[in-house]
C-alpha positions in Angstrom: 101.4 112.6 69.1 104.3 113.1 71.4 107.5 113.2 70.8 109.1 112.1 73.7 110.6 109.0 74.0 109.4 108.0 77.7 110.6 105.1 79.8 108.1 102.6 81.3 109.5 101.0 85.1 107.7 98.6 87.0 108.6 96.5 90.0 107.9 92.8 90.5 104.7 93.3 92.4 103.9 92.6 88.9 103.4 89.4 88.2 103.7 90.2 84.1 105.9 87.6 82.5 109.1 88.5 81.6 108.9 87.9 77.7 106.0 90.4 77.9 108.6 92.9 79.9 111.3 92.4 77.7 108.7 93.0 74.6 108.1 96.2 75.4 110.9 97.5 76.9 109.8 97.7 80.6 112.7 98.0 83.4 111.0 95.8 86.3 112.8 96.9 90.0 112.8 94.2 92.7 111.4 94.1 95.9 113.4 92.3 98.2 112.9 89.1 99.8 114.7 88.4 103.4 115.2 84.8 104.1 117.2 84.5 107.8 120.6 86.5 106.9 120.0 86.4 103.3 118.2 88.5 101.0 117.2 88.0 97.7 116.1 90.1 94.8 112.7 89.2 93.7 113.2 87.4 90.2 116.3 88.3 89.7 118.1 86.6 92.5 115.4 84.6 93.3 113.0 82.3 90.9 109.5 81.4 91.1 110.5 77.5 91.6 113.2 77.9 93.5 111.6 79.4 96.2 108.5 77.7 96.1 110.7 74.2 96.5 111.8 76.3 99.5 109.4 77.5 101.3 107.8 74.4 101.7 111.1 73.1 103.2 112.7 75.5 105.2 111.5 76.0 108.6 112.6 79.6 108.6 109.6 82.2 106.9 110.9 84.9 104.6 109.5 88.6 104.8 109.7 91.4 102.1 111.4 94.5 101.4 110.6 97.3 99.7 112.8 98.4 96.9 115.3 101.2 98.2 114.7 104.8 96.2 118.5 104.0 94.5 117.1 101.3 93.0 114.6 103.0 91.1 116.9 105.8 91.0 119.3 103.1 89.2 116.4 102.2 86.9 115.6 105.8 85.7 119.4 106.4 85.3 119.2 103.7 82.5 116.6 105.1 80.7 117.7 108.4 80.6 121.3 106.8 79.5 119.1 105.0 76.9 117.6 108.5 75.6 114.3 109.0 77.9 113.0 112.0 78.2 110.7 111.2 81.0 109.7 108.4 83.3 106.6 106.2 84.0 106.7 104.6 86.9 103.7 102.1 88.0 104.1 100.7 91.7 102.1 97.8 93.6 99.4 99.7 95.5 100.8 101.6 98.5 98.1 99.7 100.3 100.7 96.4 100.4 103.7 98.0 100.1 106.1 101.2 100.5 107.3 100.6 97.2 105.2 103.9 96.0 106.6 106.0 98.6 110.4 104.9 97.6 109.5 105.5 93.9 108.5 109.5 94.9 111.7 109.4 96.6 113.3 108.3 93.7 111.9 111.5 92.0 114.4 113.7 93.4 117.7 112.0 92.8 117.6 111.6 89.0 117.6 114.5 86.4 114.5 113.6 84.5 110.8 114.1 84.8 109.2 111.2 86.7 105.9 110.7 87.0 104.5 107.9 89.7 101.4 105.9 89.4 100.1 104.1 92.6 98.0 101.4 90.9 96.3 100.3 93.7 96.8 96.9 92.9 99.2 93.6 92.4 100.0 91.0 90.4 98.5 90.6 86.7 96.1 93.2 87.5 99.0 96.1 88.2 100.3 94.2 85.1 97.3 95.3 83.2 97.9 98.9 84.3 101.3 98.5 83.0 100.2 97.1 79.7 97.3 100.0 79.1 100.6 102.5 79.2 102.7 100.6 77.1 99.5 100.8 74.5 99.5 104.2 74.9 102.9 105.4 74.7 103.2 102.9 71.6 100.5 104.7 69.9 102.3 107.9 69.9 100.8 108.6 73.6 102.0 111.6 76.2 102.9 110.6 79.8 98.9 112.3 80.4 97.3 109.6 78.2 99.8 107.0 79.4 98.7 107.5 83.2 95.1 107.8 82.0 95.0 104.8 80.4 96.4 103.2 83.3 93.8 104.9 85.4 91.0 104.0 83.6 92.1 100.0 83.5 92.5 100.5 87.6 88.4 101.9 87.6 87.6 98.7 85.8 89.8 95.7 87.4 88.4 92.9 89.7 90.7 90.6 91.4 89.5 87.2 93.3 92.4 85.3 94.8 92.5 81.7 96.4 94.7 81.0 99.2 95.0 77.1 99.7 95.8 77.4 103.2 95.8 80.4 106.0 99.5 79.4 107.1 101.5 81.8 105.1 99.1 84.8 105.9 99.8 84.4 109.4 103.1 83.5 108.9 103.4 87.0 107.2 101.3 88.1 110.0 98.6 89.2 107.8 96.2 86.8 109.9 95.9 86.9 113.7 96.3 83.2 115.6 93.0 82.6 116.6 92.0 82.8 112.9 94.9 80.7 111.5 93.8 78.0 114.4 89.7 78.3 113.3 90.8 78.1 109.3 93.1 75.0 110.2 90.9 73.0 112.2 87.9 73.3 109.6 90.1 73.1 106.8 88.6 76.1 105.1 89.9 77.4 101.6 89.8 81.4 101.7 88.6 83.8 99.2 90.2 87.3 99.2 89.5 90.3 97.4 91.3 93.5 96.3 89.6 97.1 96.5 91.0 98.7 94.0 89.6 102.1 95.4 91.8 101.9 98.4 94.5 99.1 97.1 94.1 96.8 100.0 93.4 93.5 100.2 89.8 92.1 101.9 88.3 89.0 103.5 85.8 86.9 101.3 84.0 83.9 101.4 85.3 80.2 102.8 85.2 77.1 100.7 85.4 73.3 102.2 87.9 72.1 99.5 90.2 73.6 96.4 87.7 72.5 93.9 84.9 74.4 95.8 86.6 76.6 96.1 87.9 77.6 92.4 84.8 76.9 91.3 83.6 79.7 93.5 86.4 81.9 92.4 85.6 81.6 88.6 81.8 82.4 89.4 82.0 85.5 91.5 85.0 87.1 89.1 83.0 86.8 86.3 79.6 87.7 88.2 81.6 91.3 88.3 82.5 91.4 84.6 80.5 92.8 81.5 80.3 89.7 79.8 78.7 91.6 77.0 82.2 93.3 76.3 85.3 92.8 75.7 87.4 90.5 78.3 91.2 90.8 79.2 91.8 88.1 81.6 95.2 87.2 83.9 95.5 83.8 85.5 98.5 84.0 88.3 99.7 81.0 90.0 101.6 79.5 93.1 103.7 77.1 91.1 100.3 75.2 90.0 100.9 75.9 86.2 98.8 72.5 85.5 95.8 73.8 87.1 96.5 77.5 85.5 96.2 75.8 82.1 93.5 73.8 82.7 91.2 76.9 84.1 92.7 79.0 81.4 91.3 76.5 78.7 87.6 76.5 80.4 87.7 80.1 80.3 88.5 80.7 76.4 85.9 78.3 75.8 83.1 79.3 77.9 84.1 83.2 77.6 85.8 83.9 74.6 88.2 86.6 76.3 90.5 88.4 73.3 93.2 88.5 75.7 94.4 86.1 78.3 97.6 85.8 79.9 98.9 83.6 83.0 101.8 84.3 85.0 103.3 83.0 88.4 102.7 84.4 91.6 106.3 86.2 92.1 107.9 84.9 95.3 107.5 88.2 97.0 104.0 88.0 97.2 104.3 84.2 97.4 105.7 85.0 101.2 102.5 85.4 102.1 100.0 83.5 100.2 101.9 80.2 99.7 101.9 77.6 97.2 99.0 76.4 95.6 97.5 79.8 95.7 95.9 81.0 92.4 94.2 84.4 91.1 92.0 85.7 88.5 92.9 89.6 88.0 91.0 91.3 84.8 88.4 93.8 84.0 86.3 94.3 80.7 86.1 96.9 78.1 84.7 98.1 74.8 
């Protein structure tokens, strides 16, 4: 059992709800969204609804930020001040972001040890890396078993996302033109995938409608499962919490998961997948 107290920092990659956060005493540091001359600090300066109600508005697109190495600098400064004796850090996959590479950075301006954890993924599944550390560090846990535990959830995670429409991926240029104009004139619903083996985000299969293709969401994630074990599911959102609930409420009763959580798709990541967008992130376990 260890007997350092360790600080656990995040940033808002992870879609973790802030109740959850606060909980368990998890610093969260912002990415940054840039809207024209203004920029934003994701859920901090910047809400879920508020920019959804936005960005279906305002004919100018946002882009994202990385957060600087201060900030997380900032971050580990409070925990220390707080009596840390070490640092956790668990970053959205360096495959979408530079946030990793400003957290290493961070590293060398504090007077702690800080240990960094790319987690090779977003959203509530980056969340479920998070939450395997706090388990560990609240069971009496070393950084080692905190990072392994974290590791081990990463091994495990499969993440299916629906995009309702191909406009905000090339918007954020994550989508050439001639597929944006193919996906809009066939009015095709896109599947994407994360490898969590190299953090990036792949291509899956097209659906004709939303309905098609949810269903088809909810069937290949839990294809990829071990239904015979233990199932820790996240539901994440583009300001749809309606249809979050409802899928949430088929899937405790057709598969019995012990835990399930739904957050919203944090406006940093909604830059590029819109509204409407929703995501099943989760892996099982004994």
């Amino acid at each position: 059992m260890s007997d350092q107290k360790i600080a656990l920092i995040t940033d808002s990659g992870c879609d973790l709800p802030d109740e959850i956060l606060r909980e368990h005493n998890v610093d969260l540091v912002p990415l940054y969204v840039i809207w024209g001359s203004e920029q934003f600090r994701d859920r901090v300066d910047l809400k879920a609804t508020d920019f959804y109600r936005r960005l279906v508005s305002d004919p100018v697109h946002p882009s994202t930020s990385q957060p600087h190495p201060h900030d997380f600098a900032q971050a580990i400064e409070r925990a220390a001040q707080n009596g840390a004796d070490e640092a956790v850090i668990i970053t959205i996959s360096s495959g979408m972001s530079s946030t990793y590479n400003s957290a290493l950075q961070a590293q060398k301006l504090v007077g702690i040890p800080v240990h960094v954890i790319d987690s090779k993924a977003n959203s509530l599944s980056q969340g479920w890396e998070v939450l395997a550390a706090i388990r560990a560090r609240d069971a009496g846990g070393t950084v080692q078993d905190m990072m392994d535990a974290a590791e081990q959830v990463r091994q495990k995670l499969v993440t299916i996302l629906h995009v309702d429409t191909l406009e905000y991926l090339h918007k954020g240029g994550r989508i050439g033109r001639a597929a944006m104009w193919v996906g809009t004139i066939l009015n095709l619903k896109p599947q994407l995938y994360v490898d969590h083996t190299t953090g990036r985000i792949e291509p899956g299969s097209r659906s004709r409608s939303r309905s098609q293709a949810l269903e088809k969401m909810v069937q290949n994630f839990f294809s990829r499962l071990d239904l015979s074990k233990r199932l820790y599911i996240g539901i994440v959102h583009g300001d749809t919490r309606q249809d979050a609930e409802d899928l949430a409420e088929r899937i405790r009763r057709e598969y019995q998961p012990v835990e399930l959580i739904i957050g919203v798709t944090s406006p940093v990541m909604g830059v590029h997948t819109g509204p409407g967008a929703m995501a099943l992130c989760g892996y099982s376990a004994d």
